[in-house]
N, C-alpha and C positions, 0 to 999 in steps of 0.2 A: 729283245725282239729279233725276229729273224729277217731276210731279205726279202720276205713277201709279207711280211708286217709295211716294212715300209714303203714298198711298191704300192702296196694298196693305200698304205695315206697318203703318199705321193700322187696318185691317180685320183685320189676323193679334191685333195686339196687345188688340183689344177683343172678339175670340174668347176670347183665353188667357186675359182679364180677366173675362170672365162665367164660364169654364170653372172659373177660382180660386173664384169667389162661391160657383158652384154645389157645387162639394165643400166648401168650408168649412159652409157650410148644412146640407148631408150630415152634416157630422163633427158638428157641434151638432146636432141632429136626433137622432143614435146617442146622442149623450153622454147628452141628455137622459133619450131611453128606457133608458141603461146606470142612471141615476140614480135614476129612479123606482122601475127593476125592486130595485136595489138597497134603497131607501128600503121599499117594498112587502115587500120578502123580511124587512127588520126589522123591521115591523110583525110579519106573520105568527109571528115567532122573539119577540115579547116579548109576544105575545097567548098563544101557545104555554105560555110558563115562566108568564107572571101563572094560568094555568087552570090547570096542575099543581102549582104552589105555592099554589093556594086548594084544590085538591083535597086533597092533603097535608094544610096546616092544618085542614079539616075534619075528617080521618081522627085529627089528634091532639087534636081538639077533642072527638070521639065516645071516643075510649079514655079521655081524662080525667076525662069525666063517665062512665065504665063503671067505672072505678076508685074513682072519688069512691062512686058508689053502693053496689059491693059493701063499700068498707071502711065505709060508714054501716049496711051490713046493710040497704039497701032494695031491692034488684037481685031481681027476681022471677024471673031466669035463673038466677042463681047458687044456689035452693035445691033 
């Protein structure tokens, strides 16, 4: 092979070689934002249940003391 045999596979192969870099980059790049979005969406989904499960506990925290009061006879709704 001559010296411009191997310049040019030299020049091919440091193409394919930035071409690899540059998709790999790519693919990390996605993963990342697959990760976050992912990581985000579970915040969202346990921010979600922590507020309906303190709403709830309120609701049974308000019927308890509605209970309490009318079996002590103080409940000024109940007369």
């Amino acid at each position: 092979m001559t010296g411009k045999a191997y310049a040019k596979a030299a020049e091919n192969a440091n193409a394919l070689l930035a071409l690899v870099v540059g998709l790999v980059l790519l693919m990390g790049l996605m993963w990342g934002q697959a990760c976050q979005r992912a990581y985000l969406d579970g915040q969202a989904h346990g921010i979600a249940t922590s507020k309906a499960e303190a709403e709830a506990q309120a609701y049974d925290r308000g019927y308890a003391a509605a209970v309490y009061e009318y079996q002590e006879g103080g409940a000024p709704w109940a007369r």
